[in-house]
N, C-alpha and C positions, 0 to 999 in steps of 0.2 A: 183491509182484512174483513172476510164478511162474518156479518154478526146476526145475520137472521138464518135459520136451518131446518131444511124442514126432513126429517125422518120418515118415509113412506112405506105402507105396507108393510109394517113389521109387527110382531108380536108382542107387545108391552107387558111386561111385568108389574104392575102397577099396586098400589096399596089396597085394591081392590079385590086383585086378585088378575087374570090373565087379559088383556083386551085384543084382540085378535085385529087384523089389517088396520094397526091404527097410526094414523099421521101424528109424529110427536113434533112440535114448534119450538126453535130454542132460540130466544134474543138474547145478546150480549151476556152469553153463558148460562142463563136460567131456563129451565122449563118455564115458559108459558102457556101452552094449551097440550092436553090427552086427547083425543077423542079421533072419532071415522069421518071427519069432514074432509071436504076440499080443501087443496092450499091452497092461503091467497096468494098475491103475486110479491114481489119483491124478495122471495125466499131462495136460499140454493137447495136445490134439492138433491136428497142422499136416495134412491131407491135399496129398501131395503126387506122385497118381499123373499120370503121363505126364511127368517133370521129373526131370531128373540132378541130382546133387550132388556138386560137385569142391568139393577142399580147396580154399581162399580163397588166394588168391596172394600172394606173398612179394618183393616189389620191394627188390631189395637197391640197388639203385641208381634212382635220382630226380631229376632238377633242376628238370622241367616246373613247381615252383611256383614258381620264378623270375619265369615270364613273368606270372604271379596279383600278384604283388608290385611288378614291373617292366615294366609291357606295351609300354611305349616309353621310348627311353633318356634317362634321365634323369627320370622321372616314376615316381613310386612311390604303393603303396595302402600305408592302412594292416594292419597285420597281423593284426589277426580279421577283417576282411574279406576279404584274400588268403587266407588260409589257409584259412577256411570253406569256400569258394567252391572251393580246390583238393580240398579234404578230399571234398566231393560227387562232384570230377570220380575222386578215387581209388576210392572205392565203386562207381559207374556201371561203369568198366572190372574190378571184381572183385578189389582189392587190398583185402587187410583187414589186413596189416601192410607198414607203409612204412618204408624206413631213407631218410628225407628227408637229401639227402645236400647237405649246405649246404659250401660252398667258404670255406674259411677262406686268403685273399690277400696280397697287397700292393696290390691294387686299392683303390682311394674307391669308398662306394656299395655296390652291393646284394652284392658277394662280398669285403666288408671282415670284420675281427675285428667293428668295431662290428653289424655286420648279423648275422652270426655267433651273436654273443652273444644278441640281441635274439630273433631265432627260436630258439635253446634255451629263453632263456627265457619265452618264448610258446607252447612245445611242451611246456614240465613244471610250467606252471602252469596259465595260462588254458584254454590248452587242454586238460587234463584234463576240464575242463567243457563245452567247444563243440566238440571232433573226435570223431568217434564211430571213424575208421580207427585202427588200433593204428598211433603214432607211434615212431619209434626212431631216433637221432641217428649219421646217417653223417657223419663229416668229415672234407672232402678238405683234406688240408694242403698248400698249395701249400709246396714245399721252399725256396724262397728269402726267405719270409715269417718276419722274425727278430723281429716285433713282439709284444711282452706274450706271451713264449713260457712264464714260470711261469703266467700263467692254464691256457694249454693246456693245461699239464701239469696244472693243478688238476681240469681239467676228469675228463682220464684216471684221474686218482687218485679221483676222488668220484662215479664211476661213472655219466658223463652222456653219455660217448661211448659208442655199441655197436658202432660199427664205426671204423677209422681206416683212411684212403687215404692215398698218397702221392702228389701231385703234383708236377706241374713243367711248367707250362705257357710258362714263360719260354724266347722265343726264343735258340736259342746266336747266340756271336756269327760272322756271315758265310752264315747260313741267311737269306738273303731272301725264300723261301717260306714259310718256318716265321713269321720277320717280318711277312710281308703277311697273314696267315692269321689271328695274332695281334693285328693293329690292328684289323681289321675286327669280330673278334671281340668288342673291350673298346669298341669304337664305339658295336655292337649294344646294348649293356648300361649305358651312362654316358655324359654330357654333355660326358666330353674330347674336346677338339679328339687331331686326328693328333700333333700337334708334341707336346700335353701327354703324350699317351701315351708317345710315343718317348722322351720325358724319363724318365717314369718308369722304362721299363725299362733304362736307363742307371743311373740310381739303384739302383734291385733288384738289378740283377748286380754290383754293389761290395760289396752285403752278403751274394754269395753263399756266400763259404766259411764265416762264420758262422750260415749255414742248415743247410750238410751236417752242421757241429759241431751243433748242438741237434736235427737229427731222429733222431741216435742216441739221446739221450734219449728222444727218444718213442718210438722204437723197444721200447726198454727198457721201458719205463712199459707201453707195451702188451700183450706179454708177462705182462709182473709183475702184468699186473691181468685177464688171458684176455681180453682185446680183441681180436679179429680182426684182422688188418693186412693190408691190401692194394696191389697194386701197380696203376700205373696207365701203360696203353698203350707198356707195354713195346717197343721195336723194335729192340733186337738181344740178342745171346749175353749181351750182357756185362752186361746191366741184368737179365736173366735169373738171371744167378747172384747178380748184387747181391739181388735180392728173395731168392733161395735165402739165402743168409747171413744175410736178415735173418727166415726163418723167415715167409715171407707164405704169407696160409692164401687168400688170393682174388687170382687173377689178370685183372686187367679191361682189357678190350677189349686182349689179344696181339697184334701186328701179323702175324703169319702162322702157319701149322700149324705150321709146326716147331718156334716160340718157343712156341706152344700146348702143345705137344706135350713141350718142355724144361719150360714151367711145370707140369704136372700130373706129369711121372716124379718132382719132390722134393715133392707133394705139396697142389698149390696146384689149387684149382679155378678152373677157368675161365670168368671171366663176359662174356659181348657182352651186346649192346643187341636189342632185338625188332624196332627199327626196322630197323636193319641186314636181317632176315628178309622183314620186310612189303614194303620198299622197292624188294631186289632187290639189297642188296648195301651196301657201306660208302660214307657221306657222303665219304670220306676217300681211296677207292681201295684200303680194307687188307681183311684177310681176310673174307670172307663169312661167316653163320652158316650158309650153305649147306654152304659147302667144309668148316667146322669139324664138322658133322654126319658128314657125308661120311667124312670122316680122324678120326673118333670122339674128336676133342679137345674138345666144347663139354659142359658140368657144369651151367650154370646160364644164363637168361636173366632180363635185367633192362627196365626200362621207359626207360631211358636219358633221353629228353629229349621220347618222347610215350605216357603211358599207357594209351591205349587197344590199342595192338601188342603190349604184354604178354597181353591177353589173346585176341585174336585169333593170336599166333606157332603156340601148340599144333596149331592148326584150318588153318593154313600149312601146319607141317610134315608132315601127315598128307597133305593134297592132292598134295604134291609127292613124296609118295613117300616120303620120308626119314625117318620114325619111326614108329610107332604113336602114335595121339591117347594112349593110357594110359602112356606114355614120354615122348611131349611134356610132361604136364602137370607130369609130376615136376620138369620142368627152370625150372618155375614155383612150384613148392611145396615138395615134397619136398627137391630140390638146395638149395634158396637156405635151407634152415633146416638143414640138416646145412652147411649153408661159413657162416652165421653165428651156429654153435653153439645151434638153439634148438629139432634136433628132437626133443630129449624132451618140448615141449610143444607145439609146431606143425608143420604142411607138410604131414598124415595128415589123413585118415579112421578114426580108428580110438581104442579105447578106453582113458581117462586123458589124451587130450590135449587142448586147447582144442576146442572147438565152433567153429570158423571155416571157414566153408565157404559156397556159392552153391547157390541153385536156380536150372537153367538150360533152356530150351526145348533138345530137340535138334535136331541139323541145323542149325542161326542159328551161325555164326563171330562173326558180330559181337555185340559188348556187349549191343545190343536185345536179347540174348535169354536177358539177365538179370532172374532173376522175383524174387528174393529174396537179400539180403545178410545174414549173420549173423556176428555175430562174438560171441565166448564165450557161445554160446547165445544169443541178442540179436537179433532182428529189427531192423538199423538204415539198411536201406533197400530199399522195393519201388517195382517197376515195374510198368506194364502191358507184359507180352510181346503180341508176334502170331502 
């Protein structure tokens, strides 16, 4: 297999800023040299004039292969066919590492422990062999989930998690919005009737204080092992400073500027969703990534629940005014590998770090106008552009 590559003529996106006909070099999957020289010999060479090269995107958050595995409620695929099938949809949109951010619940079904388990284990075995996208294990802990909590913790300890979320999707009690919002939800996703849901969450909130007792552990655990910890859809002061206490390094989807703006002064980057950008605003009615641009709180954009807005958001924010395309893209690359500790080896363009990066038509926003996917040096999927 050859391991020296030389990229000619193409347009570098670089930390720099744009390098125009520049020869990139990559041995044994790293950038080794940027620059407009000649190649020397021993290289294969890619000709790749008229075609840009942005670093490969960085999806720190995920759930779209939910719908790969679960397309309708209560009907499930097996999982290397799900996953395949998702894996192709991640490369098309330009993602070459994923934190596949699987929901660890109190639900039955597809965002149980058991489900949980089974796509880790599908993701650090089999799939080593059939995903060609860099896989990495994001998991949301739902907070009132007190079931086979030393596995968790096993998990944390033997270095299978790379990112940890907190959740808490469980309606309080007397929020009948929150209520309605949340049946409809677990409907979408599973064969419970209404009634059996309502039970359950009657259930769940009995064993809530022994949830808040064991996520301190994990807390801890994540920490003690450099885990990322994340907070999730924060919306007020006071869940603000709770994540601050607990040392959270990603703050996702903030409910307005100012809790934006609390989370990033103790340090916490701030992650929204691309959909929210593409769409015109939040599914939910909460802050915009417009407004967060705007009031200079947003750090990172993720693919939330449709893949292909992650890569289309950069090519958004340019039109509307609100970034340079060479600032947007960071908030795809660059950001999301510095908030999930990995950019000594990813998120750049640039020499010593992976080889992951797209050759891409210019002027095309949309995916179509992805010519070439590479990851550690690797041609692992082309297209015909137009």
């Amino acid at each position: 297999m050859t391991t020296k590559i030389a990229i000619q003529g193409v347009n570098a996106l670089t930390p720099q800023g744009w390098l125009k006909d520049a020869t990139v070099l990559i041995e044994d999957g790293q950038f080794t040299s940027i620059n407009q020289s000649i190649t020397p010999p021993g290289f294969e060479l890619v000709k790749a004039q008229g075609l840009q090269m942005l670093p490969g995107i960085i999806d720190l958050h995920g759930d779209a292969f939910e719908r790969m595995i679960c397309p309708r409620p209560g009907v499930n695929f097996p999982l290397p066919i799900a996953m395949v099938d998702n894996d192709r949809n991640l490369l098309a949109s330009g993602i070459t590492t994923f934190y596949c951010s699987i929901t660890d619940s109190y639900e039955p079904g597809l965002r149980s422990r058991e489900s949980a388990r089974n796509l880790i284990n599908f993701i650090q075995k089999t799939g080593k062999q059939v995903l060609n996208c860099n896989h990495r294990i994001h998991i949301r802990h739902e907070q009132a989930n007190t079931a086979e909590h030393q596995e968790l913790c096993d998990w944390l300890e033997s270095g299978q998690v790379d990112i940890l979320s907190i959740n808490d999707h469980l309606p309080p009690p007397g929020n009948e919005k929150r209520l309605q919002r949340y049946l409809n939800s677990v409907k979408q996703r599973s064969s419970m009737s209404i009634e059996e849901i309502a039970g359950l969450i009657s259930q769940v909130r009995e064993r809530r204080e022994q949830g808040d007792a064991q996520l301190e552990k994990l807390v801890e655990l994540a920490h003690t092992n450099n885990i990322p910890l994340a907070s999730h859809d924060d919306d007020s002061p006071e869940k603000v400073a709770l994540s601050q206490q607990r040392r959270v390094a990603i703050a996702e989807f903030p409910a307005d500027v100012d809790l934006a703006a609390k989370s990033q002064a103790y340090g916490a980057a701030v992650l929204m969703g691309a959909p929210n950008l593409v769409r015109g605003g939040s599914h939910l009615g909460l802050m915009s990534v417009a407004q967060a641009v705007e009031h200079d709180v947003l750090d990172c954009l993720c693919s939330d629940y449709h893949y292909p807005s992650l890569f289309y958001a950069p090519f958004k924010l340019k039109e509307l005014g609100l970034m340079s395309f060479e600032q947007a893209w960071k908030l795809v690359s660059d950001r999301p590998a510095r908030a999930a500790k990995i950019s000594d080896r990813k998120g750049k363009i640039a020499t010593g770090l992976d080889a992951d990066f797209l050759l891409i038509s210019p002027d095309n926003p949309l995916p179509s106008s992805i010519s070439s996917v590479y990851i550690l040096g690797k041609e692992v999927a082309r297209y015909q552009t137009k």
